[in-house]
N, C-alpha and C positions, 0 to 999 in steps of 0.2 A: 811927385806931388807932395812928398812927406821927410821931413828932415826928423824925424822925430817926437819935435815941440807938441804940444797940444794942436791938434788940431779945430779948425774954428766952425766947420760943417756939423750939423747932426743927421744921424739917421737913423730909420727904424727898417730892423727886420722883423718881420710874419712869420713866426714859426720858429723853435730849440730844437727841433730837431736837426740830422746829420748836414742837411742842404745850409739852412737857418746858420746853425754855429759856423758852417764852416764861410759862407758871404758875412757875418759879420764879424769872422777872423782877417779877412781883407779892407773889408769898410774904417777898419779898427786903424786903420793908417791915413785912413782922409777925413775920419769922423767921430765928434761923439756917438757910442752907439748905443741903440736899447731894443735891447731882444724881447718881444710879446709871445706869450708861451699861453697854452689854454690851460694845458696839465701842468701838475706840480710834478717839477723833473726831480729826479731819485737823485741820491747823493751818490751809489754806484751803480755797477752794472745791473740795475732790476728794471721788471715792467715796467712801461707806462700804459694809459690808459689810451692816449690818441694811438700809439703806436697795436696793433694787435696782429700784425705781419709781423710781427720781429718774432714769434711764434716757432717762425718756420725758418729753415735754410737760408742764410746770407752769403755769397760771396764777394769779393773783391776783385774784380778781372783786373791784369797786368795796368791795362788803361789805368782805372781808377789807382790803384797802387800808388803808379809815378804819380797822377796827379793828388793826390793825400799826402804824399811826400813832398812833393814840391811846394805845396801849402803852408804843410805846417814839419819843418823838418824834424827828421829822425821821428815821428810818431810813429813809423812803420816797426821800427826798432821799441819801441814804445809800448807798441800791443803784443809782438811779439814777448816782452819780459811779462805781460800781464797776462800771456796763455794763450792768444791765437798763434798761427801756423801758418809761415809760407810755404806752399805745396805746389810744384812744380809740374807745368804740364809740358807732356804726358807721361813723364815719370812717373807722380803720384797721384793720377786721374785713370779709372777702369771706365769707359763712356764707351754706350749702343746710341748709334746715331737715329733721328727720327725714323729715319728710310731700312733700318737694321743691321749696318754695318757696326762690328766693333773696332775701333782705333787702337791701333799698335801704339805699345806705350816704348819709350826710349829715356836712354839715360841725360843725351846731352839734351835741355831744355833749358829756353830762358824764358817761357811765360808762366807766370804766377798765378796764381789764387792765393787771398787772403783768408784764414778759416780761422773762424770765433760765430759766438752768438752775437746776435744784431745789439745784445744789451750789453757787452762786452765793448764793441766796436765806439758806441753811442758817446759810454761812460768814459773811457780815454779821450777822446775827442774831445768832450765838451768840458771835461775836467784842464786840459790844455788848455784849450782856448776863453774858457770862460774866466778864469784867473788873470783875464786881462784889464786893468784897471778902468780903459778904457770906453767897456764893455757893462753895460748895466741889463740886468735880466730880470723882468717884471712878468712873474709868475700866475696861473689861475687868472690869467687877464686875458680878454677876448678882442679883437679888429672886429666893430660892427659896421665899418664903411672907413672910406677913402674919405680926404678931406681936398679941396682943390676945384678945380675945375679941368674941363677937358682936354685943356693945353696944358696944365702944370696941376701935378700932385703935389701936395704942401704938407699933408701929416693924415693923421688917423683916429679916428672917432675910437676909442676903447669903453669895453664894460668888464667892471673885476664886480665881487660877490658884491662891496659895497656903494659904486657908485659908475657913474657913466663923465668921461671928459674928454677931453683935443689932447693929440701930442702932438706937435710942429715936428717937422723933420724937412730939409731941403732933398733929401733923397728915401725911398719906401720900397723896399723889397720884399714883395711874396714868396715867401719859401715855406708856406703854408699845407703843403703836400696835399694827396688825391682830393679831400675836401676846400680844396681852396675855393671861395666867391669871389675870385677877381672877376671872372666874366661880369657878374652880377652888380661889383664896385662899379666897375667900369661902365657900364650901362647906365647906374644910376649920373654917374657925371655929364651923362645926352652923349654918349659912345658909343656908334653901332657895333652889333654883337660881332664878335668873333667867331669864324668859320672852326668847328668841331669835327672830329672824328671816334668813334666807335668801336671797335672789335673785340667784341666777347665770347671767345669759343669755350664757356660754361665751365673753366676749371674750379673744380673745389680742392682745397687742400690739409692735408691734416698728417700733424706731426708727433712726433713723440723720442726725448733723450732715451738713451739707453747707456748703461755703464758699457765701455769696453772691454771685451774678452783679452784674458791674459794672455801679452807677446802681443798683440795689435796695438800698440800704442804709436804705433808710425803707418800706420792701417790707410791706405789711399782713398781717395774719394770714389764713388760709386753712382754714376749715375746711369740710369734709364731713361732713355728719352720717349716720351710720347708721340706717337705716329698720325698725323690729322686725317690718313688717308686710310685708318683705320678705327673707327668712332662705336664708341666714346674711345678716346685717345686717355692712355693711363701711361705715369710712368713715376720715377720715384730717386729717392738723393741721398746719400750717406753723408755726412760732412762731419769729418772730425773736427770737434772743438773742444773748448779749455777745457780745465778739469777731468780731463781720462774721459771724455763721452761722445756717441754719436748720436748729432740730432739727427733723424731719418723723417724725412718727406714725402709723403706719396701723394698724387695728384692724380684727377680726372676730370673727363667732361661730360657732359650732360647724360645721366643716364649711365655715368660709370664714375660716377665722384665715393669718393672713400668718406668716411660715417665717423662720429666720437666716439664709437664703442671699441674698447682698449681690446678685448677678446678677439677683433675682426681686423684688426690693424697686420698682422704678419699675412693672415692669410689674402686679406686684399693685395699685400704685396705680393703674395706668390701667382697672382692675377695676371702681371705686368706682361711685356712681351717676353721678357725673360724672366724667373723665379729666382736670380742671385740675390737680388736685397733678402727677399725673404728665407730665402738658406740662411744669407749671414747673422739676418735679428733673430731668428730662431730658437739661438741657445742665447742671446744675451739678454742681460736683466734689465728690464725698463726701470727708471730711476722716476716716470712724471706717467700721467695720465694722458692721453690725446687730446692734440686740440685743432679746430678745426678754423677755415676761413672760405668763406664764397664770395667776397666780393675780388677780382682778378683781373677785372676786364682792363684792356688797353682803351685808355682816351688823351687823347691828344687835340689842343688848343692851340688853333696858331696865330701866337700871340705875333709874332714875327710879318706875319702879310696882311696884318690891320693897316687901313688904308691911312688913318691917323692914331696918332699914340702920344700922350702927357708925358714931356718932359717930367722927371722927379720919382719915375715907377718904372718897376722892372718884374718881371715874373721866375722863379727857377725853378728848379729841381722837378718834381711829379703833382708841381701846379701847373706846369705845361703838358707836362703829358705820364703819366703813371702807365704801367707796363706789367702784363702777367709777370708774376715774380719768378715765374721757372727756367727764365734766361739768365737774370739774375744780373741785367745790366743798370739797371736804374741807381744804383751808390756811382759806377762807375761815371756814367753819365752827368748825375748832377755833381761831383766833383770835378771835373772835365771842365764843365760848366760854368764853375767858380776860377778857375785856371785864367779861361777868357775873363769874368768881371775885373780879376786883377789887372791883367792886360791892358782895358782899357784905362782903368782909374789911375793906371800909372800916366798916362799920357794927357787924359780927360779929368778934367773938374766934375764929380758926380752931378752937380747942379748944371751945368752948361747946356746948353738948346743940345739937341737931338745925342747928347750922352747914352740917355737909357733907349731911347731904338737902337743905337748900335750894342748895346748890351745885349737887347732883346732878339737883333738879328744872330750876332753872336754865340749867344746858348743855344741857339735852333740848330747848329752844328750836330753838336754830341747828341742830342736830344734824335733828330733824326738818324742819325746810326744806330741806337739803340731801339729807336720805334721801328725801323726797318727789319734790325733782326726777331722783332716779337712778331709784327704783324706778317710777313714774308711767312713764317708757321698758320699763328690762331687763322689766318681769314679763312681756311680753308676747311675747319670745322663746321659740321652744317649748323647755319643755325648763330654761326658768329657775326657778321655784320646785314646790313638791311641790302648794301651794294655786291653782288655776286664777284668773286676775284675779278680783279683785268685781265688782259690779255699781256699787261707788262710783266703784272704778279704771277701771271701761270708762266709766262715765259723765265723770268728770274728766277721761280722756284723751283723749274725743269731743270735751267743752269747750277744752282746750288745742290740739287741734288748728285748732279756729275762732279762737283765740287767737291764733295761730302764724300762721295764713293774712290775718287781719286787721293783722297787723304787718307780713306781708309787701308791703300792698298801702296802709299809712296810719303815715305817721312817728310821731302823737300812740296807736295803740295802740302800736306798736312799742314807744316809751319807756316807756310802763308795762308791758310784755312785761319791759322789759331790767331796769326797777327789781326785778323777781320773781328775774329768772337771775342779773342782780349783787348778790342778797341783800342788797339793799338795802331789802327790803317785802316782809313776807309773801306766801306764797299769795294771801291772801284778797285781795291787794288786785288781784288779776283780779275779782274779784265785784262789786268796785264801780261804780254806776250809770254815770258815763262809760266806763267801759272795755267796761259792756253795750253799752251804748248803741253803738259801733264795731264791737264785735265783730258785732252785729247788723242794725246801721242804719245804722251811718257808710259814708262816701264812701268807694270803695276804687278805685285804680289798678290797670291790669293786672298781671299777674305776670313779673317779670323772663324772659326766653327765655335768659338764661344768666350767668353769674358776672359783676358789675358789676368789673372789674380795669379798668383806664384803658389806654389806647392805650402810655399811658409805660410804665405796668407791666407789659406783657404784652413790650413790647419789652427793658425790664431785665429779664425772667427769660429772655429768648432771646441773652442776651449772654453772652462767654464768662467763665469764671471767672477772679479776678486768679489771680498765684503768690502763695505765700504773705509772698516778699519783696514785692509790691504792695501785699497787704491790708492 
């Protein structure tokens, strides 16, 4: 669709953040583009004010990776020169599965995790792509409706500090994240609402950097996973990122959520089902205060089974459906996501009748794998949805748990365990005849008696922490 030239479309994206920049790094080749942003984006890696999840633990599953890379090439190389980390699992992953197995780690691994802070990740990315001349970014400006009618979206009504006006655009993407009003746009154009979903198993979370202890600078990730069939469910994250540091996160659910008070933060951790996090922060020097987040809940909009849908609009990223961050699929996801809009732009005219439903069917892909592996956990927190599990949910997550225990005891399920968690392969591709076959009949090993950390590394988390003129 694009030789280069200028091209003669315009379009608007809803949102600078990670979703936002990266659909209108693709739009960027069929359109003029102009990115609507509420906050004023940092010039580097710092806070923003919409963003206040980036707080806590991000990663990048293998999924996401390829598709970031395939975007926007060599960025992966890119954050890596700017101080994230590819960390290989389960080489460099120590993981207690919800149900309490821990996972044999191994040398030969080809699934990734990307490790950095979210404002790290954000600031590469947007620094890339935004350098594209193509690309116009109108700052501290607000989307207060859809502009169009109920068959064709045309542009978007904006308000910045000083004034309210129209911006036409032939094509209008929400990437507007968990606060998006598209349901609400859409309604107002005489659009019956969209069927929603819910599931809030009441996590809170709260995090806090800490300098790394000396000889841990290759220090593996650390997770705990929370158990739903033990409530409140707690469990918690180490993640090395730039600058010599681990931000560590600790989560729970109702009636066991972790507080801002910095004095209570290790020992919360030594709460968890296991006490390794808090062995390991123990001796290390926190560098930040705690910070805390309760809003978590999974919802999901399916924008995808509206019976009608306005050519010229599209929905992405966690405007469709946002996800307890403790799975940590939602980056992967909405890049995934961006993958298909290229897909089709390459073969489709943005503007051409039923363009953006197949878009919209399209994202509901990744989207759905990634709500499956959150919700297939939270629903079964009491207290998480208004609808009690199904009988498919109880049966799925009886299977996953044989899933889960057969990984923990046999390297070759494990790797098609990780292919599912690093969105790399469907669901289904647990169903497949070898993976029955382990899960039910293969050779299993006994279960680890406690966190595989190496002699070295329990010793580099017992070492003191450098000053920060050492580090």
């Amino acid at each position: 669709m694009s030789d280069g030239a200028a091209p003669h479309r315009t379009a608007v994206v809803i949102g600078g953040g990670m979703t936002g920049v990266l659909a209108a790094a693709v739009l960027a080749d069929h359109a003029h583009v102009t990115v609507i942003e509420r906050d004023h984006l940092p010039e580097g890696p710092h806070p923003r004010k919409g963003l206040p999840q980036a707080r806590h633990a991000h990663v990048l599953w293998s999924g996401g990776v390829k598709a970031l890379d395939e975007l926007l090439p060599d960025i992966v190389d890119q954050l890596v020169e700017a101080g994230a980390r590819k960390a290989r699992i389960m080489t460099d992953l120590v993981s207690k599965a919800p149900s309490g197995q821990w996972f044999r780690r191994f040398k030969h691994a080809h699934h990734i995790n990307l490790l950095c802070s979210r404002d790290l990740l954000d600031a590469v990315v947007r620094n890339r792509v935004l350098k594209d001349p193509r690309i116009t970014v109108r700052q501290d400006t607000e989307v207060i409706a859809l502009e169009g009618t109920a068959d064709r979206v045309d542009g978007v009504s904006i308000r910045s500090a000083d004034s309210e006006t129209s911006l036409r655009a032939d094509f209008v993407i929400d990437a507007s994240g968990r606060a998006s009003r598209a349901s609400v746009w859409l309604h107002d154009l005489g659009l019956p609402p969209v069927a929603e979903r819910k599931v809030d198993a009441g996590f809170g979370y709260a995090s806090r950097i800490y300098r790394t202890p000396v000889g841990a600078a290759q220090f593996p990730i650390v997770n705990v996973q929370a158990d739903p069939r033990q409530a409140p469910g707690k469990g918690g994250f180490i993640s090395p990122i730039e600058g010599g540091r681990w931000l560590v996160t600790l989560a729970g659910t109702r009636g066991g959520q972790p507080t801002a008070d910095n004095d209570a933060f290790v020992a919360f951790a030594h709460t968890l089902a296991h006490p390794v996090i808090g062995d390991l922060i123990a001796h290390a020097e926190p560098e930040t205060d705690v910070v805390i987040t309760r809003s978590t809940a999974n919802k999901r909009r399916y924008y995808e089974k509206a019976r009608r849908w306005p050519d010229g609009f599209a929905v992405l990223g966690d405007a469709i459906a946002g996800y307890n961050p403790v799975y940590g699929h939602g980056l992967s996801a909405s890049a995934q996501s961006i993958v298909t809009l290229r897909g089709i732009l390459r073969q489709r005219d943005c503007a051409a009748p039923g363009t953006a439903r197949r878009i919209q069917k399209a994202a509901a892909r990744p989207v759905d794998h990634a709500w499956n592996l959150a919700v297939g956990q939270d629903v079964f927190y009491p207290g998480a949805s208004k609808q009690p599990p199904t009988r498919l949910e109880k049966t799925l997550a009886a299977f996953v748990d044989k899933a889960v225990d057969a990984g923990s005891r046999n390297p070759h399920a494990l790797r098609v365990l990780l292919d599912v968690m690093s969105m790399e392969a469907p669901p289904t591709r647990l169903l497949m005849p070898d993976m029955l076959a382990r899960v039910y009949l293969g050779r299993k090993k006994p279960l680890l008696a406690g966190p595989p950390l190496t002699q070295q590394e329990r010793k580099a988390a017992e070492a003191p922490t450098p000053c920060p003129s050492e580090a």
